[in-house]
C-alpha positions as CSV (number, residue, x, y, z in Angstrom):
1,X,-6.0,16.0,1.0
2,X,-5.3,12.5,0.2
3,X,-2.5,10.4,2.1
4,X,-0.2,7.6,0.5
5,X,1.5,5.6,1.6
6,X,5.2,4.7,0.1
7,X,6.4,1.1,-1.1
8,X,9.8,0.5,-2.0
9,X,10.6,-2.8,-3.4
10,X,13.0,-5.8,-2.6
11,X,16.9,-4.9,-3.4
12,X,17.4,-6.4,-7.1
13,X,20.5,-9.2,-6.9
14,X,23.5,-7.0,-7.3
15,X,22.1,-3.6,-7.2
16,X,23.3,-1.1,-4.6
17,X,19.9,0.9,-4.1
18,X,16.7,0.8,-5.1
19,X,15.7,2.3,-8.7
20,X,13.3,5.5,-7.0
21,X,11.4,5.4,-10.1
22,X,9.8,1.3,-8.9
23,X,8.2,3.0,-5.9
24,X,5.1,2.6,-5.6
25,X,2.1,5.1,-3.6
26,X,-1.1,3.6,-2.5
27,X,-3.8,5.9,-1.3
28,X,-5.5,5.1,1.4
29,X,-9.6,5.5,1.2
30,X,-12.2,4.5,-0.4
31,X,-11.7,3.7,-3.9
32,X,-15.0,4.3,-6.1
33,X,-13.1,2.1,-9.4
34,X,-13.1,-1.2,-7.1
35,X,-16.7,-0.7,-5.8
36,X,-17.9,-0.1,-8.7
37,X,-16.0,-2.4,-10.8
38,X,-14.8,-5.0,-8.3
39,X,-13.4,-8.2,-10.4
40,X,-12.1,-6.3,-13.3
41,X,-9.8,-4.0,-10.5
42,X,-8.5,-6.8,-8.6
43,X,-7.0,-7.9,-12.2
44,X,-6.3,-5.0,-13.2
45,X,-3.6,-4.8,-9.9
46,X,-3.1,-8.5,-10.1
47,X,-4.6,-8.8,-6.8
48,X,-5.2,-12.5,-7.5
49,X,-5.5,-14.3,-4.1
50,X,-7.9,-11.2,-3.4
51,X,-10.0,-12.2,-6.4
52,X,-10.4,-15.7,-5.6
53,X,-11.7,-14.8,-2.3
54,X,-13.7,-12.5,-3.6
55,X,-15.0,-14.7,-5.7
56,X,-15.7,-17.7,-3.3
57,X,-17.6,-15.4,-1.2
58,X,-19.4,-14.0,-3.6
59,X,-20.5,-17.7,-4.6
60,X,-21.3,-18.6,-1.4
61,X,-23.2,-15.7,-0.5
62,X,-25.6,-16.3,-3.5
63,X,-25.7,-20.0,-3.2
64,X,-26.9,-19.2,1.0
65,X,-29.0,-16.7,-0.3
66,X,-30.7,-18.5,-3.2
67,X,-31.1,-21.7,-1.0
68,X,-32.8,-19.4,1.8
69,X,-35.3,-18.5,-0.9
70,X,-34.4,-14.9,-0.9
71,X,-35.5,-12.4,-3.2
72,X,-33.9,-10.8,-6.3
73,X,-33.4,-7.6,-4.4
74,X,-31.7,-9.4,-1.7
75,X,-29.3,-10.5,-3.7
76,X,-28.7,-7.5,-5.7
77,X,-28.0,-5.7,-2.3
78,X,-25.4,-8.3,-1.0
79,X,-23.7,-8.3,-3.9
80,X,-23.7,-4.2,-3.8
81,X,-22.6,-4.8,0.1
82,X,-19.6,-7.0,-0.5
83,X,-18.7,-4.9,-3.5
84,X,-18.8,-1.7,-0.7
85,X,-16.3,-4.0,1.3
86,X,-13.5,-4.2,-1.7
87,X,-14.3,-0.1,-2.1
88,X,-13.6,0.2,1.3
89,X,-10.6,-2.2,1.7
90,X,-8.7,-1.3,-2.2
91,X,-5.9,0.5,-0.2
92,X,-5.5,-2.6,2.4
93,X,-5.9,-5.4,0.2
94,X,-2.8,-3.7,-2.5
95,X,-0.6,-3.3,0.2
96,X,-1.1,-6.4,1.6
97,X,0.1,-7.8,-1.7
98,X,2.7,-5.3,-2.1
99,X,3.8,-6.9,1.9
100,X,3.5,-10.5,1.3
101,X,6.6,-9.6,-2.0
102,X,8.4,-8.2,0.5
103,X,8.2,-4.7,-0.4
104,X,9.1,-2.1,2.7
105,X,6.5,0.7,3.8
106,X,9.3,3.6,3.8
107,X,6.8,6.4,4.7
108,X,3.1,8.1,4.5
109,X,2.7,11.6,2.6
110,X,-0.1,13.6,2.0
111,X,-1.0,15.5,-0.7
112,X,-3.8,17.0,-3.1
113,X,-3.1,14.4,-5.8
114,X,-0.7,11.6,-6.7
115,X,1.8,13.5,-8.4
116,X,1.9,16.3,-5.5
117,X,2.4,13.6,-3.1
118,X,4.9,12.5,-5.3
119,X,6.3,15.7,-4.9
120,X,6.5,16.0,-1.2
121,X,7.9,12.5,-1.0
122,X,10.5,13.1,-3.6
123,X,11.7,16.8,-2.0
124,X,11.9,15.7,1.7
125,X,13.8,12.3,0.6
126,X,16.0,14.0,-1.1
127,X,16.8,16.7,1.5
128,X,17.8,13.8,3.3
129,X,21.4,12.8,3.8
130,X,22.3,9.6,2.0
131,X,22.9,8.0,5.0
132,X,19.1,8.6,6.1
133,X,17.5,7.7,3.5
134,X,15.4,4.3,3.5
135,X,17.2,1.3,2.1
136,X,16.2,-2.4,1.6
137,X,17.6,-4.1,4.7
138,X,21.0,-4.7,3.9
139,X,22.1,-8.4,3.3
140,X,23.4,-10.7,6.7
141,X,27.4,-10.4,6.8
142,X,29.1,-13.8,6.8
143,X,31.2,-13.0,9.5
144,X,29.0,-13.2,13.1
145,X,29.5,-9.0,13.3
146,X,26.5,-7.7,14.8
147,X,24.0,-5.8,12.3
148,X,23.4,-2.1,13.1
149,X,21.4,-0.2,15.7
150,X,17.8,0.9,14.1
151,X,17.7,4.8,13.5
152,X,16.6,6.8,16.6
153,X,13.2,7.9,16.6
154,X,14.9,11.6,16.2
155,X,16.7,10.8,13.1
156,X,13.3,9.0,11.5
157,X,10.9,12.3,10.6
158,X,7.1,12.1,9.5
159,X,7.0,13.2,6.1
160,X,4.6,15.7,5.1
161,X,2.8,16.1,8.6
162,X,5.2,17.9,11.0
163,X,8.0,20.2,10.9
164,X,11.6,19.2,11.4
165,X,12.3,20.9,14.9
166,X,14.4,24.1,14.6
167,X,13.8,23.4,10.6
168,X,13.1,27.1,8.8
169,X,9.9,27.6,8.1
């Protein structure tokens, strides 16, 4: 089982909620496409500030290296090591970016795949009452009205791990 986390992005100027189909589920683990294939992922997800660190350290590391007098294999295996790091880091470093636009973390689901995540997501959101369901943070009123209380921690469910209490099962 694979677990995801759930993006939903900024409000659009105007719009009342959130389109569902813009959300966006980033699996946490190791990802064997940016280990293996480490520049060409980071463009492919238009994690540029990611590449251009990558790529500085990259430098460096093989400048250090080469001026240390190391050997080829050396530098085959730091190269290899730093590529394990991206592997490693994929789901961190996308929703970092996805965090730094302003997108909200709305939830975590597990599931065999994507699209049975998607699933469980899209069931258990739906199940909820309008009321519940996650929003982009609604816009300061003009007036100096006090914005509204958080949710309770018994209103705010895990989705996909536990049980609803005195839900049918």
């Amino acid at each position: 089982m694979s677990i995801y986390t759930v993006h939903q992005p900024p409000l659009d100027f105007g719009a009342a909620a959130t389109d569902p189909y813009r959300f966006v589920f980033v699996r946490d683990g190791f990802s064997w496409w940016a280990f293996l294939l480490t520049p060409l992922w980071m463009l492919w997800h238009r994690l540029w500030l990611a590449l251009t660190v990558y790529l500085l350290l990259a430098a460096a590391v093989d400048a250090g290296l080469r001026v240390l007098g190391a050997s080829a294999f050396l530098l085959i295996v730091a190269g290899v090591l730093i590529s394990l790091l991206a592997g490693l880091e994929a789901g961190s470093l996308r929703r970092l970016k996805l965090s730094r636009r302003h997108w909200r973390n709305i939830g975590v689901v597990t599931g065999e795949n994507l699209e049975h995540a998607e699933r469980r997501f899209f069931d258990a959101w739906m199940r909820q009452a309008p009321a519940q369901r996650p929003a982009a943070p609604a816009s300061t009123p003009a007036s100096g009205s006090a914005a509204p209380p958080p949710p309770s921690a018994a209103s705010s469910g895990v989705i996909g791990l536990f049980p609803e209490p005195g839900a049918h099962r």
